[in-house]
C-alpha positions, -999 to +999 in steps of 0.1 A: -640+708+274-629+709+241-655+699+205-640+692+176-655+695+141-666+661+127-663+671+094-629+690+096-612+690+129-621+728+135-624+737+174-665+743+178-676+778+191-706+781+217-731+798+203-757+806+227-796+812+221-827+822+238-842+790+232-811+764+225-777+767+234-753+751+203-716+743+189-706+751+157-680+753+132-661+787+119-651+769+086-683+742+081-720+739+084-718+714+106-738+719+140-741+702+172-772+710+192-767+711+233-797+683+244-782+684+274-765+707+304-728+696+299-705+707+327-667+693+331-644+704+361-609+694+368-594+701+401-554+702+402-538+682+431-526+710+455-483+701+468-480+693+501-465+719+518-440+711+550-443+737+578-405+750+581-403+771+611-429+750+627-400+728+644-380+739+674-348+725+660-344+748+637-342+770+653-311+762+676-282+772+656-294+807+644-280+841+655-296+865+674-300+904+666-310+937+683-342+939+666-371+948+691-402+924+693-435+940+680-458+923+709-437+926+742-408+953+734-381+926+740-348+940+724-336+908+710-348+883+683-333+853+665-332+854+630-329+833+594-330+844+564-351+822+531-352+824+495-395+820+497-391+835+462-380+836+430-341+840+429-343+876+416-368+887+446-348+894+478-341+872+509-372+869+534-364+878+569-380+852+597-374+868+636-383+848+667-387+867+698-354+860+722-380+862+755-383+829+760-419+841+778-431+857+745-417+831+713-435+857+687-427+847+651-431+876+627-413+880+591-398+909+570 
């Protein structure tokens, strides 16, 4: 929360005391005594994030490599790659384990 000087505009400064905590202006006398706790909070509205790997569609059209699957050993593993980042970081990796048993998801 921002105070401004009633006098000249000037952003107040906390100034904080052992028996009274006050605002106070850098280029005025003036004061303003804190009667009162004051506490202000602003929470910003989180986006909505869809789950993209969550659905089975997607992943129907995607090629499959030799890359070996960390929980059951299975030698093969579709893959996709997304940009998760900004455009100068590189590509992330998603696998899905081919064994139709197994299904593990993991990401490079």
């Amino acid at each position: 929360m921002l105070i401004f000087c009633a006098n000249c505009g000037t952003r107040l400064t906390l100034e904080e005391g052992s028996k009274c905590n006050r605002f106070s202006c850098k280029t005025c006398p003036y004061v303003f005594n804190i009667r009162r706790k004051l506490v202000s909070r602003k929470y910003p509205k989180l986006k909505e994030v869809d789950e993209v790997l969550s659905d089975s569609q997607v992943w129907d059209n995607v090629d499959s490599t030799n890359e070996k699957c960390p929980k059951c050993d299975f030698e093969r593993a579709y893959f996709m790659q997304l940009q998760t980042r900004s455009a100068d970081e590189p590509m992330t990796t998603f696998y899905r384990c081919a064994n139709e048993s197994c299904g593990h998801r993991w990401k490079e």
